[in-house]
C-alpha positions as protocol buffer text, in pm:
chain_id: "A"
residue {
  index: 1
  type: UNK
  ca { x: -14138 y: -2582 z: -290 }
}
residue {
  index: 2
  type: UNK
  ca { x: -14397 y: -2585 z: -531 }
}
residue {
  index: 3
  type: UNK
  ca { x: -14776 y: -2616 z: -540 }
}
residue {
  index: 4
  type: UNK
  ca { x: -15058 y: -2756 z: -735 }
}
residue {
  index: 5
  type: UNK
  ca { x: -15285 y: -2482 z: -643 }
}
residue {
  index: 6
  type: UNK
  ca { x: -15298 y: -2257 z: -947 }
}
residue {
  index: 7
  type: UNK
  ca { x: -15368 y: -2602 z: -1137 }
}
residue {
  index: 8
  type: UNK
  ca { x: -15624 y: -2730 z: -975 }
}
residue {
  index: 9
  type: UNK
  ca { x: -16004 y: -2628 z: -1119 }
}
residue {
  index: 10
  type: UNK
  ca { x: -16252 y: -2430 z: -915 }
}
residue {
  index: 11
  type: UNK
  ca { x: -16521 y: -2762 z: -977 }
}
residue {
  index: 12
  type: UNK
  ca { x: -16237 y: -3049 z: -826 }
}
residue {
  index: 13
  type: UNK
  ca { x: -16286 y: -2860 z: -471 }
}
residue {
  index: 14
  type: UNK
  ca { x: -16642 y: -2906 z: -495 }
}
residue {
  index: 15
  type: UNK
  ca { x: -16628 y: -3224 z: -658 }
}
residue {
  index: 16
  type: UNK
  ca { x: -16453 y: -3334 z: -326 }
}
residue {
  index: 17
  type: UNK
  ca { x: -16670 y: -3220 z: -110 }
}
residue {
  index: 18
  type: UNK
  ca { x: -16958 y: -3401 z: -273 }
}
residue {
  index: 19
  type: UNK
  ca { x: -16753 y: -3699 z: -175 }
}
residue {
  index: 20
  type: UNK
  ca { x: -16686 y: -3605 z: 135 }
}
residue {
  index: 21
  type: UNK
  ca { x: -17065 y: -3558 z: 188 }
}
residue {
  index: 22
  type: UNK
  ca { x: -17163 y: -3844 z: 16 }
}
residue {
  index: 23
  type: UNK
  ca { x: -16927 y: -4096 z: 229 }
}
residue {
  index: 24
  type: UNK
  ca { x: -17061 y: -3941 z: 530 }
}
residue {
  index: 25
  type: UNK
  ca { x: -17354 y: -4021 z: 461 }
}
residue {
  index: 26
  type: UNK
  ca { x: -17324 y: -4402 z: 328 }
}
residue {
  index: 27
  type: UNK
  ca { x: -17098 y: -4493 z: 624 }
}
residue {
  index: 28
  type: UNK
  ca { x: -17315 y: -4288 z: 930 }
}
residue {
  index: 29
  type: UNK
  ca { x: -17624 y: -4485 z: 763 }
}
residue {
  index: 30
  type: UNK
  ca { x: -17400 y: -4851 z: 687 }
}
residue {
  index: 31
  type: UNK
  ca { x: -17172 y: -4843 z: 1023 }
}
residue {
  index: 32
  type: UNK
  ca { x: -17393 y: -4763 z: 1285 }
}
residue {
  index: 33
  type: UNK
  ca { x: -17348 y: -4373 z: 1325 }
}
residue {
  index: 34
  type: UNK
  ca { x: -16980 y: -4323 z: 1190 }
}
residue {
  index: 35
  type: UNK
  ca { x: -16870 y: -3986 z: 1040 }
}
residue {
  index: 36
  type: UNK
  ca { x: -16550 y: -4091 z: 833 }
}
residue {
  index: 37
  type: UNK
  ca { x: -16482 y: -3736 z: 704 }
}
residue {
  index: 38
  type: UNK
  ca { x: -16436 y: -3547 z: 1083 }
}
residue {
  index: 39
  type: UNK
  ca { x: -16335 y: -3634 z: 1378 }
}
residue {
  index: 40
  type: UNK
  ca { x: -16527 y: -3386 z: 1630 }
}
residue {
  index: 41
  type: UNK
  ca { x: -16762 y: -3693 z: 1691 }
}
residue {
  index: 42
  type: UNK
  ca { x: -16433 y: -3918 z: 1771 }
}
residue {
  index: 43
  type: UNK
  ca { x: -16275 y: -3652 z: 1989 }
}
residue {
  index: 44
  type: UNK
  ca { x: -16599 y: -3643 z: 2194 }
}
residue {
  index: 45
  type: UNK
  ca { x: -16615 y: -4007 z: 2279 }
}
residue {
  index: 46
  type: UNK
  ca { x: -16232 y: -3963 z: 2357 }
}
residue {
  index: 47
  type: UNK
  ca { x: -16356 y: -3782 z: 2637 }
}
residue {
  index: 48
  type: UNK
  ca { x: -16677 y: -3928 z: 2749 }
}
residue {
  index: 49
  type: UNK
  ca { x: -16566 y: -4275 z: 2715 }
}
residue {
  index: 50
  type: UNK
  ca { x: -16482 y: -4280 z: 3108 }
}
residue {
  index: 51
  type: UNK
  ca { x: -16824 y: -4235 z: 3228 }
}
residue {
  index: 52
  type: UNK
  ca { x: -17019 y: -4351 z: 2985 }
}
residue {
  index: 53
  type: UNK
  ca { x: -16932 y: -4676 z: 2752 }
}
residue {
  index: 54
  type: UNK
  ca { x: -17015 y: -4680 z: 2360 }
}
residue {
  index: 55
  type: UNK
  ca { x: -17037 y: -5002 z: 2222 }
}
residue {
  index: 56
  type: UNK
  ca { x: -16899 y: -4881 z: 1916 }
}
residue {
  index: 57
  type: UNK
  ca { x: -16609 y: -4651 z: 2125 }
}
residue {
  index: 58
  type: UNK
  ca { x: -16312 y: -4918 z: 1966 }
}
residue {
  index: 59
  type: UNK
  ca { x: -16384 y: -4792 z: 1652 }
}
residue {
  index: 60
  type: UNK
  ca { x: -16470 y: -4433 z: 1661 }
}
residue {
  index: 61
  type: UNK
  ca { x: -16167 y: -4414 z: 1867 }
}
residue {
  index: 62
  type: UNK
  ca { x: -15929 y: -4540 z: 1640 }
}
residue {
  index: 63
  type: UNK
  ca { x: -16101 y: -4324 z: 1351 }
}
residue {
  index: 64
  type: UNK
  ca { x: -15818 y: -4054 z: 1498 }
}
residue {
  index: 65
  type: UNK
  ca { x: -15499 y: -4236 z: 1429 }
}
residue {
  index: 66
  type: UNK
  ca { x: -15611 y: -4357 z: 1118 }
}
residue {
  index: 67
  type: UNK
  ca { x: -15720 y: -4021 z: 970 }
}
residue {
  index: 68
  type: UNK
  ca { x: -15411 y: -3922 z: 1126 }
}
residue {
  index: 69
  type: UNK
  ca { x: -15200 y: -4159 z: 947 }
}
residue {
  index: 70
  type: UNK
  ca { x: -15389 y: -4093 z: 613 }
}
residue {
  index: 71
  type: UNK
  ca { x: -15273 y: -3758 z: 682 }
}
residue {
  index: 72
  type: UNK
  ca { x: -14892 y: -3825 z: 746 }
}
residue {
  index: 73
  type: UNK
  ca { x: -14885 y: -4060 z: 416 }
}
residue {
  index: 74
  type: UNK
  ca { x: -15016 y: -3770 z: 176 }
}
residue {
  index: 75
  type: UNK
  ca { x: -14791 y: -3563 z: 318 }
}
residue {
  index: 76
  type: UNK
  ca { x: -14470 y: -3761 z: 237 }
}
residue {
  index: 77
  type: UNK
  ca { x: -14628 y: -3810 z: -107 }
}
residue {
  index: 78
  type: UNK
  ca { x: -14649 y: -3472 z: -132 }
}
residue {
  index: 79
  type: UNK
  ca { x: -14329 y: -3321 z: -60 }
}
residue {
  index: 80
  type: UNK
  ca { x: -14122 y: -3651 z: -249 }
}
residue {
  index: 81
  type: UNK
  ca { x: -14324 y: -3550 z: -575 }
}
residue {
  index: 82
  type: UNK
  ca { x: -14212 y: -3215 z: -520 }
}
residue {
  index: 83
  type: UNK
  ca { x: -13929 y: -3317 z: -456 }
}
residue {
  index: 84
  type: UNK
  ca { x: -13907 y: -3507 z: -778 }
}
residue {
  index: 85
  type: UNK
  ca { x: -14045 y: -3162 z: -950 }
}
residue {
  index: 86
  type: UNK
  ca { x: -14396 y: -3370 z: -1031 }
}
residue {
  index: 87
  type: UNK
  ca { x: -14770 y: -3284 z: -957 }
}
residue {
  index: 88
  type: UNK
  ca { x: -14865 y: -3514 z: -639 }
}
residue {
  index: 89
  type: UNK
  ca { x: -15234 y: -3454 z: -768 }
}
residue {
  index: 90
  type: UNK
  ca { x: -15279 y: -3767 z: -934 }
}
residue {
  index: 91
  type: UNK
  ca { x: -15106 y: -3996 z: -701 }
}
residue {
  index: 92
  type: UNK
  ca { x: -15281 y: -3859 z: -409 }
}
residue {
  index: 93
  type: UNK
  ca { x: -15575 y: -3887 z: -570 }
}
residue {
  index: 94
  type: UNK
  ca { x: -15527 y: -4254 z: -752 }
}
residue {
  index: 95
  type: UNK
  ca { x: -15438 y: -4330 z: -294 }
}
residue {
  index: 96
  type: UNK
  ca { x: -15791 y: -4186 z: -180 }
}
residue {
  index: 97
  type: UNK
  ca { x: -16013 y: -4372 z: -497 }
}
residue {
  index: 98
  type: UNK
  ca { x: -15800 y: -4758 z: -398 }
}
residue {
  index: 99
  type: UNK
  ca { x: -15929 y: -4669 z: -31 }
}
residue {
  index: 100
  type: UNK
  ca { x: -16239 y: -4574 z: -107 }
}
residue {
  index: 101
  type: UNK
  ca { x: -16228 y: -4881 z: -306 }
}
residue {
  index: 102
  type: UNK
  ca { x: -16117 y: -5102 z: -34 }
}
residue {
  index: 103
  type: UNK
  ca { x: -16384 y: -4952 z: 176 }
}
residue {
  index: 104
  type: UNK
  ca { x: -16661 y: -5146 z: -100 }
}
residue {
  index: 105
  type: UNK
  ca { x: -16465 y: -5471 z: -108 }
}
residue {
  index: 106
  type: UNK
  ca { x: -16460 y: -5469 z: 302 }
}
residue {
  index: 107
  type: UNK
  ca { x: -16860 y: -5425 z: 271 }
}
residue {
  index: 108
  type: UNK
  ca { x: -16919 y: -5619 z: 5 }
}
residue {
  index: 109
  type: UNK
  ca { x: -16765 y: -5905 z: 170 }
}
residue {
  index: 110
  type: UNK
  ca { x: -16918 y: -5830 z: 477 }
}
residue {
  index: 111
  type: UNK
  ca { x: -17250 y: -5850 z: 295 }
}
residue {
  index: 112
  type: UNK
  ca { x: -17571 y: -5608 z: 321 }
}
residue {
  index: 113
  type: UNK
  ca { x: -17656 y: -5770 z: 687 }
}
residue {
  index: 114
  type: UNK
  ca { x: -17366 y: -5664 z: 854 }
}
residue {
  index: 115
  type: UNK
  ca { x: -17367 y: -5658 z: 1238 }
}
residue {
  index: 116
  type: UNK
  ca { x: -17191 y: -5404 z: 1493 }
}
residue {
  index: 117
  type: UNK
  ca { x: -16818 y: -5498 z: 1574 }
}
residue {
  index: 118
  type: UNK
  ca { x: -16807 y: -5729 z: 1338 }
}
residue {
  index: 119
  type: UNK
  ca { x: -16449 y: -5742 z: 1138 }
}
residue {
  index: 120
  type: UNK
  ca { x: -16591 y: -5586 z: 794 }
}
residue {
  index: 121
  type: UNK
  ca { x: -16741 y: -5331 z: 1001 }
}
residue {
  index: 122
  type: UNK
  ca { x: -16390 y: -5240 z: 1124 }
}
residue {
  index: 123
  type: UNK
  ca { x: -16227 y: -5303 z: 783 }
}
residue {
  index: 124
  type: UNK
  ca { x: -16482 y: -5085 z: 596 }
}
residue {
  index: 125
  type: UNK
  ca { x: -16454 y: -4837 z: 872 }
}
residue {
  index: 126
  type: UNK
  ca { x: -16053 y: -4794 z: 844 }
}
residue {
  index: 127
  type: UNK
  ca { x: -16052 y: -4776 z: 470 }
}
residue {
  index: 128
  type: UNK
  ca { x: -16297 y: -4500 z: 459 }
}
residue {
  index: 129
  type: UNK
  ca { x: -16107 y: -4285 z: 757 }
}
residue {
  index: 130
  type: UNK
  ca { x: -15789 y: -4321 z: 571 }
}
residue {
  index: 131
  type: UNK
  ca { x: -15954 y: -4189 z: 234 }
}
residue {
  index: 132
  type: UNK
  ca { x: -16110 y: -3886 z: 410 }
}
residue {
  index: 133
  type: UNK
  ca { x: -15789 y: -3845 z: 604 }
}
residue {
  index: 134
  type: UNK
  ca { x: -15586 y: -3832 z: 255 }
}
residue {
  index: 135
  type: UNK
  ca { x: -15811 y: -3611 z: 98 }
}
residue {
  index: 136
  type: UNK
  ca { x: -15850 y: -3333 z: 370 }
}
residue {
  index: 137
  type: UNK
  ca { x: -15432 y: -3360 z: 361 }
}
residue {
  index: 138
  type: UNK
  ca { x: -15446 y: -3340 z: -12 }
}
residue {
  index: 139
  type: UNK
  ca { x: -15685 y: -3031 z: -1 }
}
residue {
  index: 140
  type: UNK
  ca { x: -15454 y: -2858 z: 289 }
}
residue {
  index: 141
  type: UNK
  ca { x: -15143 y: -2893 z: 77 }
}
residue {
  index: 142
  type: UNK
  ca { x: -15241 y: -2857 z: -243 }
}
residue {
  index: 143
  type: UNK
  ca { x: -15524 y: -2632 z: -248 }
}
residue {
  index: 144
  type: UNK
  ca { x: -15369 y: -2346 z: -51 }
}
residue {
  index: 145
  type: UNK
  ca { x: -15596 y: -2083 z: 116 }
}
residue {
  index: 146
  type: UNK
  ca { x: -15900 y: -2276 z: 36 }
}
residue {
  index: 147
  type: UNK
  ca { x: -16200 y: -2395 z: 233 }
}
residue {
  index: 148
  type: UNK
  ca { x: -16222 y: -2773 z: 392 }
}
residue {
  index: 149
  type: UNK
  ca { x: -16410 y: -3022 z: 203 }
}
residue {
  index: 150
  type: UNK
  ca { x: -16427 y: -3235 z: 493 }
}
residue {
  index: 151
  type: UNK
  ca { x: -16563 y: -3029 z: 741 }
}
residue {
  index: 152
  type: UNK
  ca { x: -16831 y: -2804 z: 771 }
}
residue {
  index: 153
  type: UNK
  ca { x: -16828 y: -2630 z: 1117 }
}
residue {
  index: 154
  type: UNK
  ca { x: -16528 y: -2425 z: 990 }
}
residue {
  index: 155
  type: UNK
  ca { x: -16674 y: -2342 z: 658 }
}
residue {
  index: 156
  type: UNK
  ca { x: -17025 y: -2205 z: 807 }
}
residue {
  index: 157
  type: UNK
  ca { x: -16852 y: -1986 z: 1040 }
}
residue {
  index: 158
  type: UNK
  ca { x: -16611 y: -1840 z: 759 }
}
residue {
  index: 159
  type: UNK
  ca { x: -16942 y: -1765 z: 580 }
}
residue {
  index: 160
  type: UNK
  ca { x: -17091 y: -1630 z: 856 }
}
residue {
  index: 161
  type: UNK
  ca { x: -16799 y: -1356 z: 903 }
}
residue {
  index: 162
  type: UNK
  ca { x: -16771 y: -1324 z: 494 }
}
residue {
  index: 163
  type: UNK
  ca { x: -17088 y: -1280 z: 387 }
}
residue {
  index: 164
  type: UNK
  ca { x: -17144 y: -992 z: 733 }
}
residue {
  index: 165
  type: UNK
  ca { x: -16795 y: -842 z: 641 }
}
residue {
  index: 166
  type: UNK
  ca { x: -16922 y: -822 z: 260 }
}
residue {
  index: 167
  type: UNK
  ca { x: -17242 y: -654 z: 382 }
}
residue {
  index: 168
  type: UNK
  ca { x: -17071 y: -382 z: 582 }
}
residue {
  index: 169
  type: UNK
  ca { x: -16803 y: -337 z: 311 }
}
residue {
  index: 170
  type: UNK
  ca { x: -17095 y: -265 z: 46 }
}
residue {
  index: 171
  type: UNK
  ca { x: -17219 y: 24 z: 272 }
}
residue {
  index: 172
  type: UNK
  ca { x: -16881 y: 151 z: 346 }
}
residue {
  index: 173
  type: UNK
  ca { x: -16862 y: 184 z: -35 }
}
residue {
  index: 174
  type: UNK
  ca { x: -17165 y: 329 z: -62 }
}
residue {
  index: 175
  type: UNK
  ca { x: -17043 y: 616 z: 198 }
}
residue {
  index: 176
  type: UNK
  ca { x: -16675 y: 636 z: 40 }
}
residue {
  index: 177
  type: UNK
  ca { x: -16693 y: 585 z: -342 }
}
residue {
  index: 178
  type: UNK
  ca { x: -16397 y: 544 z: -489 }
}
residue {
  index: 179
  type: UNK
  ca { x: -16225 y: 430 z: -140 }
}
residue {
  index: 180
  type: UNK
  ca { x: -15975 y: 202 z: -305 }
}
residue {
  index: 181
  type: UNK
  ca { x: -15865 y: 42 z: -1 }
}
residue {
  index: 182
  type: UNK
  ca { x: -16246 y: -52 z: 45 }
}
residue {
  index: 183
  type: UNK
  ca { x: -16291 y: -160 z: -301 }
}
residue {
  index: 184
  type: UNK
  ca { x: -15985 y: -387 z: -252 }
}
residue {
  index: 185
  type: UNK
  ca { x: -16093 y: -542 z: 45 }
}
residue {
  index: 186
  type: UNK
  ca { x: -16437 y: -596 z: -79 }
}
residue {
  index: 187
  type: UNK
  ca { x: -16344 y: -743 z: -372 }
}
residue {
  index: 188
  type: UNK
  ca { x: -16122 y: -971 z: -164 }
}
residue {
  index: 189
  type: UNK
  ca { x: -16361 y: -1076 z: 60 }
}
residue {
  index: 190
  type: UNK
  ca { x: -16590 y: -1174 z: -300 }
}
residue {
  index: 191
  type: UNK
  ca { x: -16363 y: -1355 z: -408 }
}
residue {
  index: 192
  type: UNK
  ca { x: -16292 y: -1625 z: -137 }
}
residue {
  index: 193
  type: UNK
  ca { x: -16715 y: -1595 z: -60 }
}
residue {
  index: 194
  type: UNK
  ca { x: -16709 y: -1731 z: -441 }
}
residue {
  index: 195
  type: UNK
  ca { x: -16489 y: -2034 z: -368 }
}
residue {
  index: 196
  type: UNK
  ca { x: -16623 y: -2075 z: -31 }
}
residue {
  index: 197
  type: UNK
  ca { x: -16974 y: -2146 z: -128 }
}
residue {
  index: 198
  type: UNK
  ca { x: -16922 y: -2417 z: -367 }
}
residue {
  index: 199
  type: UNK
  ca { x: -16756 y: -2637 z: -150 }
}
residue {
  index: 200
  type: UNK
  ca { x: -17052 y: -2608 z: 147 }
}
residue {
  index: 201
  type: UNK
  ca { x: -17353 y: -2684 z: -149 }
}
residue {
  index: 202
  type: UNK
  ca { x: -17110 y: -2993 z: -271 }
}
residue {
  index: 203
  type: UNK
  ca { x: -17090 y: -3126 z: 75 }
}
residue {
  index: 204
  type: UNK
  ca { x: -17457 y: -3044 z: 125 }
}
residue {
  index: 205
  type: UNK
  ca { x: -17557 y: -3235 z: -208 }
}
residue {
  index: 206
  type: UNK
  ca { x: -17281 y: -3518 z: -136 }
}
residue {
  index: 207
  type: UNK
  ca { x: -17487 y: -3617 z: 186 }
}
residue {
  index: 208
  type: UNK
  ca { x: -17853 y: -3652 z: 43 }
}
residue {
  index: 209
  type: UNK
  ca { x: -17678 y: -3803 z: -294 }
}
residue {
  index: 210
  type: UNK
  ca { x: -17544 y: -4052 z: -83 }
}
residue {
  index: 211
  type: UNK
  ca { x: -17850 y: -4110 z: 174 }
}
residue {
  index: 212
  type: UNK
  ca { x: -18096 y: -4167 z: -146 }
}
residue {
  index: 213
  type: UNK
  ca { x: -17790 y: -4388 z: -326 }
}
residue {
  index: 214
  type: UNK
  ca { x: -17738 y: -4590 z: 1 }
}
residue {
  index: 215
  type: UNK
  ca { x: -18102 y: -4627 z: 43 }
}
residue {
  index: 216
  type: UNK
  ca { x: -18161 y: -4762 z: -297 }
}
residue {
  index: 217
  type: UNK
  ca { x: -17847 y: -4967 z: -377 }
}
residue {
  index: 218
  type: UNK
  ca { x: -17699 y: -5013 z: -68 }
}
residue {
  index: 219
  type: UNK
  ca { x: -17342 y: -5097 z: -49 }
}
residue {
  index: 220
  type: UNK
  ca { x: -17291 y: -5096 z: -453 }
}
residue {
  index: 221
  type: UNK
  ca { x: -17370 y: -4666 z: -421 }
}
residue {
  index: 222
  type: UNK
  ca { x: -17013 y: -4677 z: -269 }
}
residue {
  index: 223
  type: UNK
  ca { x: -16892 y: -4739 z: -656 }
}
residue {
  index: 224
  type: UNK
  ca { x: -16992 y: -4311 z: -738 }
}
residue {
  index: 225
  type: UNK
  ca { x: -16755 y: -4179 z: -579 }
}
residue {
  index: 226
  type: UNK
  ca { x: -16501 y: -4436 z: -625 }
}
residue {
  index: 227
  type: UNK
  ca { x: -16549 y: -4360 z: -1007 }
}
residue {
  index: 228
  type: UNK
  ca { x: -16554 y: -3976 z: -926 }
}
residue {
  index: 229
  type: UNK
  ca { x: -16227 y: -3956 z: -729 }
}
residue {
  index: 230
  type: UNK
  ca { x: -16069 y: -4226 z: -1006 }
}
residue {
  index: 231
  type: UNK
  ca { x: -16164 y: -3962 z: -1289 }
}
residue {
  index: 232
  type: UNK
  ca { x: -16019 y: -3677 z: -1127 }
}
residue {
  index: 233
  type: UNK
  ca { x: -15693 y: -3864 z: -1064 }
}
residue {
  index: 234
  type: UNK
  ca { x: -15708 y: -3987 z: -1443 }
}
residue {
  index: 235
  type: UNK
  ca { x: -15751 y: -3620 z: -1522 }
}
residue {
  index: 236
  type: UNK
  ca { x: -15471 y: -3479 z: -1327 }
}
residue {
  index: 237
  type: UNK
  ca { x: -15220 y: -3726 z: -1455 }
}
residue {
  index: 238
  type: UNK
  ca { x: -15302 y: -3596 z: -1822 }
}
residue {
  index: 239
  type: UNK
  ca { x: -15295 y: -3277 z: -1704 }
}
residue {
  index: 240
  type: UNK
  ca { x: -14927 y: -3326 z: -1535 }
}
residue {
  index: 241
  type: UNK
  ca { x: -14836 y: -3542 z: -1886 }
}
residue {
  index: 242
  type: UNK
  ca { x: -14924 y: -3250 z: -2062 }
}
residue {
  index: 243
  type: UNK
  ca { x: -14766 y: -2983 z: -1842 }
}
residue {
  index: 244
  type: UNK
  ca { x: -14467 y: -3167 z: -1869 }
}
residue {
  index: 245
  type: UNK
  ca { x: -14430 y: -3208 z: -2218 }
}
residue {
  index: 246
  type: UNK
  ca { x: -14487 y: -2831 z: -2274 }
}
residue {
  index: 247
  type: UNK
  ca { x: -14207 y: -2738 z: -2066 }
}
């Protein structure tokens, strides 16, 4: 089985987490509190839904077989263009920009003055789970060993243990120089810190991008990352194009 990982650029991780941020941040502002790219908030209401009611429970609810389902479908499209002996990159990718796309047309036909539970709210809602849902699949499979774009919790407490682990690892090698075994680990531990960090700022800047974009276009900010997403799947196609006509 093969994998895209050694193709993919250290900027398209970070790149996706911008997106991830920046949906986050349109829909929680446009859909009445919903995070599209986790689920903890979902899982929660699972739970707290028998005691107490949340108008908005239908939807947050179904937000985990959706992203579920987004999940399943990148999978299959994974392993078939592996199958195939093809990059999935760019079909994965062309699947996450249509939804994110269908998540504008949804509000756009909804209008700006959309109300709670009604069906553009739901439609919007869907289209953006199943993106986010796709991309954290596409990120799993594809990007091997590398941190989540979607979410965040995981990704502070890796840097948490990397950048202590770092810090005691510099004073070991202060106390054993030339310790390869150190020096190894250490320069392990650098490493992933270096592709770790990227991701977390991305997200960061993703979620005021898109607070300042919603709050000064509204729905139309939704068109960034659509046009983001659509240029990185334009790019890995010509990447794959190329691969293959080298071989």
């Amino acid at each position: 089985m093969a994998s895209d990982t050694r193709s993919v650029p250290a900027a398209v991780p970070a790149l996706l987490s911008f997106v991830a941020g920046y949906v986050d941040s349109c829909t929680f502002l446009a859909l009445f509190g919903l995070y599209v790219a986790q689920l903890t908030g979902s899982f929660v209401l699972a739970g707290t839904e028998a005691v107490v009611h949340d108008a908005s429970a239908p939807i947050k609810l179904l937000a985990i077989p959706v992203f579920f389902l987004g999940g399943v479908v990148t999978t299959v499209m994974v392993r078939s263009a592996w199958q195939r002996g093809g990059s999935p990159l760019p079909a994965t990718l062309a699947l996450e920009a249509a939804l994110l796309a269908g998540l504008f047309v949804s509000w756009l036909v909804g209008g700006p003055l959309i109300e709670r539970g009604a069906p553009a709210v739901l439609s919007a809602s869907l289209f953006g789970l199943s993106a986010m849902g796709v991309q954290s699949a596409l990120v799993r499979l594809l990007i091997r060993g590398g941190p989540s774009t979607n979410v965040m919790t995981t990704n502070t407490t890796l840097l948490a243990v990397d950048v202590t682990e770092l810090a005691m690892l510099w004073r070991a090698r202060q106390r054993a120089a030339g310790d390869a075994d150190i020096a190894a680990e250490y320069a392990h531990i650098r490493d992933r810190l270096a592709t770790l960090w990227p991701v977390m700022l991305g997200f960061l800047a993703g979620t005021i991008a898109g607070a300042l974009a919603y709050w000064e276009l509204d729905l139309w900010c939704v068109l960034l990352v659509i046009a983001i997403v659509g240029a990185l799947a334009g790019w890995a196609r010509g990447a794959d194009r190329l691969s293959r006509s080298s071989q």
